[in-house]
N, C-alpha and C positions, 0 to 999 in steps of 0.2 A: 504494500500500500504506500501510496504518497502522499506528503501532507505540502502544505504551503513553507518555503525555505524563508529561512529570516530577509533576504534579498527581496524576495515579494512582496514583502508588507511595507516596504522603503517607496515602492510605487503607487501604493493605494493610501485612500487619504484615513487619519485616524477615527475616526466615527464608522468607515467601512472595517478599520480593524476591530474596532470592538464588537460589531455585526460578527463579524467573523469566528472571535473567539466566543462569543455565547454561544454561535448555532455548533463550536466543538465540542463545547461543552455542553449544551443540552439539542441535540440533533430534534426533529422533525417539531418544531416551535409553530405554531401559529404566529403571524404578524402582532396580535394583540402582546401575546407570552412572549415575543422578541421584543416587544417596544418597554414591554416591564423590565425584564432580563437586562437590558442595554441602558433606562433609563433616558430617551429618549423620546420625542414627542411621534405621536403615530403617523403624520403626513412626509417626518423626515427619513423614520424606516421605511415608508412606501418607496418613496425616493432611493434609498441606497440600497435595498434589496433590486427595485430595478437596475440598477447600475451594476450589481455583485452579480445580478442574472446574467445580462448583456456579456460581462469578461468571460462568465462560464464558471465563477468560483463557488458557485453558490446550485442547490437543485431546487428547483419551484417543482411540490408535488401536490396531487389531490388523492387524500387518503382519507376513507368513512367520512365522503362527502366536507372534509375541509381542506384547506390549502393549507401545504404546513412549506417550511424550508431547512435545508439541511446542507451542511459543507460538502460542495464536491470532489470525492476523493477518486484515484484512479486507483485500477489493480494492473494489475501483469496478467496479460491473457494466456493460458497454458494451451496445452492440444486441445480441440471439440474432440470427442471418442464415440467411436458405434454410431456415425450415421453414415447413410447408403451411399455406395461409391460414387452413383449418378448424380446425387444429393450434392455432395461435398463439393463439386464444381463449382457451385453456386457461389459458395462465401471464399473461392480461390479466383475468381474472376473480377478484373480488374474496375475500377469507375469507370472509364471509358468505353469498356467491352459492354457494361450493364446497361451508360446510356445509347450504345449502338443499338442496341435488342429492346430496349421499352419505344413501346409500340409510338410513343408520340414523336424520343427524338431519334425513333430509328430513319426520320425520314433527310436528320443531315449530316450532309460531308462529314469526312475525319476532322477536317481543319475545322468545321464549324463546331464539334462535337467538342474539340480540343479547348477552343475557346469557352464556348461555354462551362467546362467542368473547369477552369481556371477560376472562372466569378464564381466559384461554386466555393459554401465550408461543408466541409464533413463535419458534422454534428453524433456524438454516441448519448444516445439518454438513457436514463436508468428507469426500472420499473415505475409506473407513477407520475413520473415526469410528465409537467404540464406541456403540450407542445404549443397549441396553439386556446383561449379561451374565448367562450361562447360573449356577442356582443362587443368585439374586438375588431377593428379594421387588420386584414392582412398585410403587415408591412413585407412581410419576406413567403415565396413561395419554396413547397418542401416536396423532395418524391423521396420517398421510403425504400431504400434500396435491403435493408433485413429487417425481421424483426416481425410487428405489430402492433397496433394501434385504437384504441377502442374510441367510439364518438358517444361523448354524453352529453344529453341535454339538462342541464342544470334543475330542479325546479323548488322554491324553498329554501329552508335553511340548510337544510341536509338532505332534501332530497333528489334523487338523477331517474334519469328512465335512458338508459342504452339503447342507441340507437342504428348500432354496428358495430363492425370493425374496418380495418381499411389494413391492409395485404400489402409484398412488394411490389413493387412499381406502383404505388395509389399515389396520386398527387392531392398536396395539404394546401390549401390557400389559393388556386387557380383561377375557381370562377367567381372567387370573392376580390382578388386583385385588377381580375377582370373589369369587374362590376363596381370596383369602390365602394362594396357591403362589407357589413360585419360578418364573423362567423358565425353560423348558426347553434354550432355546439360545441360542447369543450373537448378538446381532443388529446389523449395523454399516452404515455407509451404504456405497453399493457409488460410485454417483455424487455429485455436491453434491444433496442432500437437505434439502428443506424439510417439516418437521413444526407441528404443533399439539399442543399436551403441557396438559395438568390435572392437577395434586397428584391422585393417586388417592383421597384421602379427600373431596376438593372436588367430584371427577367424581360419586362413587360419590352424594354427597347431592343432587347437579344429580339426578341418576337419580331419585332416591326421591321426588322433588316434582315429578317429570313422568311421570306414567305411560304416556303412551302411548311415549315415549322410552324406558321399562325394559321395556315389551313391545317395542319391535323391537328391543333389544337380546336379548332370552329368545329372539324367534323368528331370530334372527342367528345364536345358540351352537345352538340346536336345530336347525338346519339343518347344521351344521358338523359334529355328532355323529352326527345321519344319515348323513352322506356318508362320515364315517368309520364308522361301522358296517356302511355297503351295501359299501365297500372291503373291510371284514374278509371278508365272507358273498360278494359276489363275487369279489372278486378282481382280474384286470385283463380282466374280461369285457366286452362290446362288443354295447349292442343297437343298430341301424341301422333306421328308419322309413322308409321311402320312401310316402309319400301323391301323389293327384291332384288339382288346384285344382278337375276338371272331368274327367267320365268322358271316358276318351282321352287319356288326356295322356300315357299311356307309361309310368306306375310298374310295370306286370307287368314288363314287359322290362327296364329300366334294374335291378330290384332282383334279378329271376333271375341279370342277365348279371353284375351286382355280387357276388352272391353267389358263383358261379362263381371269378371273379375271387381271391376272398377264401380262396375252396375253396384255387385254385393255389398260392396265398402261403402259406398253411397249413402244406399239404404239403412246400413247398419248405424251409419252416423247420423242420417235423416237429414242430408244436405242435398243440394241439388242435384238434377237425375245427369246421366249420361247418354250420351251420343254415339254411336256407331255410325260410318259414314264408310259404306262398302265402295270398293273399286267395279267389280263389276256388275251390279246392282242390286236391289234386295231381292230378285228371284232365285238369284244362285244359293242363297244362304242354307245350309241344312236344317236347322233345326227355330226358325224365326221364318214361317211361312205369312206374305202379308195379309192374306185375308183371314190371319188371326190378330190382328190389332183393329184399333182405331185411328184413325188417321187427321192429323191436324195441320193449320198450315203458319211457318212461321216467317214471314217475311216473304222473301224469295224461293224458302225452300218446302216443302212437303214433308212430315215426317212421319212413319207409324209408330205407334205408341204401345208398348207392350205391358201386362200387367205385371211378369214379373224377370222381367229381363229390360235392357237398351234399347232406348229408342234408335230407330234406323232411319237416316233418309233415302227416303226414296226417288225425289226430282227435286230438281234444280231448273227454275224457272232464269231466261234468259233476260237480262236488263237493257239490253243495248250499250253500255257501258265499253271501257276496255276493259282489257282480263284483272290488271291488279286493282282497276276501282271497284268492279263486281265483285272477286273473292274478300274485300274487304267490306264491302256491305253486305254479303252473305254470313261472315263470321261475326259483326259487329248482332245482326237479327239473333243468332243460334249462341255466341256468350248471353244475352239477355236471359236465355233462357237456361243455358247447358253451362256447369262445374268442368265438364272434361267433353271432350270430342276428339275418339278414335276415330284415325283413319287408316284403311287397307288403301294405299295407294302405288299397288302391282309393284312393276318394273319397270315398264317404258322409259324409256331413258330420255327421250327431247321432247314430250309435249309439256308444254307452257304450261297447262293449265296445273298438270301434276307438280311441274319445277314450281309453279308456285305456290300451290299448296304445301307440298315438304318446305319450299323455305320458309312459312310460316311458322312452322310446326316450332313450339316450345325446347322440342327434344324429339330427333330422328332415328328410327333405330334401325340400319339397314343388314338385312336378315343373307347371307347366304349359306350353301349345303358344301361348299369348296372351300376346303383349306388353303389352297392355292391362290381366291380371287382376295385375300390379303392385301395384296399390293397394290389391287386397283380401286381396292377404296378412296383413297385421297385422290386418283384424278373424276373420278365420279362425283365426289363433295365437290371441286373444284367447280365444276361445270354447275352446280347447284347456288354457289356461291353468289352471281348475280341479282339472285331472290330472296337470300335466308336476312333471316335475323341477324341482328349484331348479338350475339352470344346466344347463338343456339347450339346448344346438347348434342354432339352425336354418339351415338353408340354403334359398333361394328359386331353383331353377334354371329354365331356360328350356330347355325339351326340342324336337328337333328344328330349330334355327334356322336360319335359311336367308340371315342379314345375317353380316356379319364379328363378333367379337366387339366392337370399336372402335366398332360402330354402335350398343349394343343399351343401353339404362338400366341404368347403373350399381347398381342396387336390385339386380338379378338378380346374386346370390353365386354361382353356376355356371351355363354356356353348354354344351348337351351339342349338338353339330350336327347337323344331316338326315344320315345315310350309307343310304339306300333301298340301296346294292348292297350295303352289311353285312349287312341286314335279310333280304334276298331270299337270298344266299348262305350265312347259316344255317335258314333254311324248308330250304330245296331240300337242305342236307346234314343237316339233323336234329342240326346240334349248337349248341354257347354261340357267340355272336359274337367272342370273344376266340377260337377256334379258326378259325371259317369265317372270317372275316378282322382276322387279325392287326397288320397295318400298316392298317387302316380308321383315319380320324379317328375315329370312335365307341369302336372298344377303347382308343385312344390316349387319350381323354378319362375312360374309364374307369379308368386305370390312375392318371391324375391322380384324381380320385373318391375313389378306396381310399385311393392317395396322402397327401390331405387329411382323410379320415377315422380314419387312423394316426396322424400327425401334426398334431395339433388342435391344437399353439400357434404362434403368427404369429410372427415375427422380421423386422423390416423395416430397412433403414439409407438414409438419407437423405443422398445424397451430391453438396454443392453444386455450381454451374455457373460460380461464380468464385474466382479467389484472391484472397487479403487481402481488402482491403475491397469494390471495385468492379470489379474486372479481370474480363473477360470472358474463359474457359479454354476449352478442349476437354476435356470431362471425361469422354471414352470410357475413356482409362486408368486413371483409378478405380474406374468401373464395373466395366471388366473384373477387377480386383483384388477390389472386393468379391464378386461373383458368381463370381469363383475362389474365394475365401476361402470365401464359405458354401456353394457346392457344393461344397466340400472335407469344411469339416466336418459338414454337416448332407447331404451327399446328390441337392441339385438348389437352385437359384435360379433367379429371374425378375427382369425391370428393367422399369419403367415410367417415363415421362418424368410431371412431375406442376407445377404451377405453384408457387411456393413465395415465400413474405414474411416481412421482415424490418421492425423497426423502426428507421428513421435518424434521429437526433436533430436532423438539417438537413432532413428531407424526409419527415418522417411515415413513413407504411407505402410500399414500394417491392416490387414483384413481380418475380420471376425463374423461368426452369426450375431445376429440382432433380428431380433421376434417384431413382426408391424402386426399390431393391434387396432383394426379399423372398425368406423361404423358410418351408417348415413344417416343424416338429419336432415330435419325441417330449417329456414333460415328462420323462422320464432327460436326454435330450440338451441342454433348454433350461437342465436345475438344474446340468449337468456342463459347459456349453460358453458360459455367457451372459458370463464374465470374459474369454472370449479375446474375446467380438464386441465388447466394451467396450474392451480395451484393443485394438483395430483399428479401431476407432469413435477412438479418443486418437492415435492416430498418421496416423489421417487427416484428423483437423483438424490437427494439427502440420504435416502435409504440406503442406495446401491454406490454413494460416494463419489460418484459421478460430476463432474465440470457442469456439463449440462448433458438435459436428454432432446431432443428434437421428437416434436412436434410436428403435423403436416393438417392445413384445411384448406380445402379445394386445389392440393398440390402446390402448394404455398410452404416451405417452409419455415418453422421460427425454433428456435434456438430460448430452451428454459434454463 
């Protein structure tokens, strides 16, 4: 640890030394208890505590809802240990490499790149650490190059309502520097937090002398305002694509039995009904014949209504419109009415009207029976790309397999298995496979499906295989504590065994097992529950004597 050298205090003026030594002598002080402590008037501590901030000597935190401050001491960083080889690239890559790859200034030259990380300070904060607070003009803009970040809205004397968190690469202060607004919420580091910060007037003129840099910035906010816009107008609506790499690949069935599925959940919650929405229309369906429903009409579309199954559309009434204004007031009629809306949307690979329904879709999941068509997934996305969403979902599943999952290329994000008796025992009884069998591997896999398409945010903990430095452990009883822990609070977990490196200062890079402890959540559940996996994430390296343990949400990692 380091403390402040008697040469220090020679440059700072006496009233910031006496600041100084109370807050070492009594660490995390409220401004009130410093202004007792020091014997000074309260307007002149506000004063010199900002001043002590600005040098960097001092830590502004909010802790059980108060602000307190406390001397900034540095440590000596030692090796990070046990996380994933692929991982570890991350905090080995340089500033410059990091802001080549964030998506905003991956759009300038080296020289322009260079420059700007020049005007740039590396800022490291400590747990707590205020970074920016709510009702505050942005003087300096920040992008989050590790770490984590939580956004509180203040309310009261002590009270906050979390409002998120914000991940590497999130930019702090942007479209408040932008705008000449205050921030909306207080924002503080959750973990040690490495940032990149620019005097907002210094940022804003980098902008105006690189245009292609202040157009990805325009199309960043403009996407940001869509998203909250289609939020307002939808709601927490859910459209679901299922496509085929390749006619036959099983999207009718996987997205009927899905929908089904979806129907159950529904009902069971007593929230609004679901949509099926067949590719080749509802006569082909097996077991949803139409002249067993009733039939209603909503907007533009026709649907029938079944008593205890998804409702199906059946026609699509023409507007005269073009194709993206039509789909777009076809889906605004049917959100009004519909939670979720499955669709089987074959294979065809170039009609418009499909490209633009899958780039609608929420979350894509495109189904093939070929191990092999692997590879042409990303030029298929590609060509879909014109239409989609700004952050839609895809999933690459592997339909019907017939190897273990342990065997099959890690590229495939879901493994749905052969169950031919599933298959035959709903023909033969004429209803959904989640009925005809129930304990099948197929409904079971299905139910994970829905599962993960409710719960779209990742949570993963990475829990090493030795204590202290080198000791080799049995680390089954951690495992089992964290996949208690997060099937507790989030509902189900998974373990994988995974290889993982650290760096040793006598031995380079060194490999070990390291167990990932995953689960999927709701974004309620990840913004109300990500401080308890953190402070379980801090008692588990205390436990196993560990630096830190790494952390992973939505493939993001941070560093406890």
């Amino acid at each position: 640890m380091s403390s402040l050298a008697p040469l220090d205090l020679l440059s700072i003026s006496p009233d910031e030394q006496t600041i100084l030594r109370c807050l070492t002598k009594h660490p995390q002080l409220t401004v009130f208890d410093l202004a007792a402590h020091a014997g000074l008037p309260l307007p002149e501590v506000e004063t010199l505590v900002g001043s002590l901030r600005q040098q960097s000597r001092i830590v502004e935190q909010l802790r059980g809802g108060q602000r307190v401050f406390s001397t900034r001491f540095a440590f000596r960083r030692r090796a990070v240990r046990n996380m994933p080889a692929e991982l570890l690239h991350l905090y080995d890559r340089p500033a410059d490499q990091f802001l080549a790859e964030s998506p905003l200034t991956a759009v300038l030259p080296p020289d322009a790149i260079a420059q700007l990380l020049a005007a740039a300070q590396k800022r490291t904060l400590l747990p707590d650490e205020v970074i920016a607070w709510q009702g505050h003009k942005a003087d300096h803009v920040c992008l989050l190059q590790h770490g984590l970040a939580a956004q509180t809205r203040l309310k009261g004397r002590h009270a906050g309502h979390k409002e998120g968190y914000l991940h590497r690469g999130s930019w702090i202060g942007l479209p408040e520097a932008l705008g000449d607004a205050p921030t909306t919420s207080t924002i503080t580091a959750v973990t040690e937090t490495t940032l990149l910060s620019w005097p907002a007037a210094a940022f804003l003129d980098f902008a105006r002398r690189h245009t292609d840099f202040a157009l990805a910035i325009a199309r960043h906010l403009s996407q940001q305002l869509h998203a909250c816009e289609q939020s307002h107008v939808q709601k927490q609506r859910r459209l679901w694509a299922i496509e085929g790499a390749q006619p036959g690949a099983g999207a009718t069935t996987i997205a009927l039995n899905l929908a089904c599925l979806t129907h159950q959940q529904s009902e069971a919650r007593k929230t609004s009904r679901t949509l099926f929405w067949p590719y080749a229309g509802a006569a082909s369906l097996p077991f949803l014949p139409p002249d067993a429903a009733s039939t209603r009409k909503i907007g533009l579309a026709t649907v029938a209504a079944y008593a205890d199954a998804p409702d199906v559309l059946l026609h699509v009434e023409p507007s005269g419109y073009a194709p993206q204004v039509h789909l777009d007031m076809l889906l605004g009629d049917l959100f009004a009415r519909y939670e979720t809306i499955v669709c089987d949307t074959g294979s065809a690979p170039g009609d418009e009207r499909l490209l633009r329904l899958r780039g609608q879709a929420h979350t894509l999941i495109t189904l093939t029976r070929a191990e092999t068509a692997v590879d042409a997934a990303p030029a298929r996305w590609a060509a879909l790309q014109p239409y989609a969403l700004p952050g839609q979902k895809r999933v690459l599943a592997l339909n019907c397999a017939a190897r273990a999952v342990t065997e099959i290329d890690p590229r495939f994000q879901l493994v749905i298995p052969a169950d031919d008796a599933a298959v035959a025992a709903a023909e033969a009884q004429q209803q959904d496979l989640l009925r005809a069998a129930p304990d099948g591997p197929l409904a079971a896999t299905l139910h994970e499906v829905y599962r993960r398409l409710s719960l779209n945010h990742e949570v993963s903990l990475f829990v090493p295989s030795t204590m202290d430095v080198s000791q080799q452990v049995d680390n089954s009883q951690q495992v089992r504590a964290a996949l208690s822990f997060l099937g507790n609070l989030f509902g189900g977990a998974t373990s994988s065994n995974a290889e993982g490196a650290w760096r040793s200062e006598e031995e380079g890079l060194v490999t070990e097992q390291v167990t990932i402890v995953r689960t999927f959540v709701s974004r309620k559940a990840l913004d109300t529950h990500l401080d308890d996996v953190i402070n379980f994430a801090t008692h588990l390296k205390q436990a196993m004597k560990q630096e830190a343990v790494a952390i992973s949400v939505d493939s993001q990692l941070i560093l406890v």
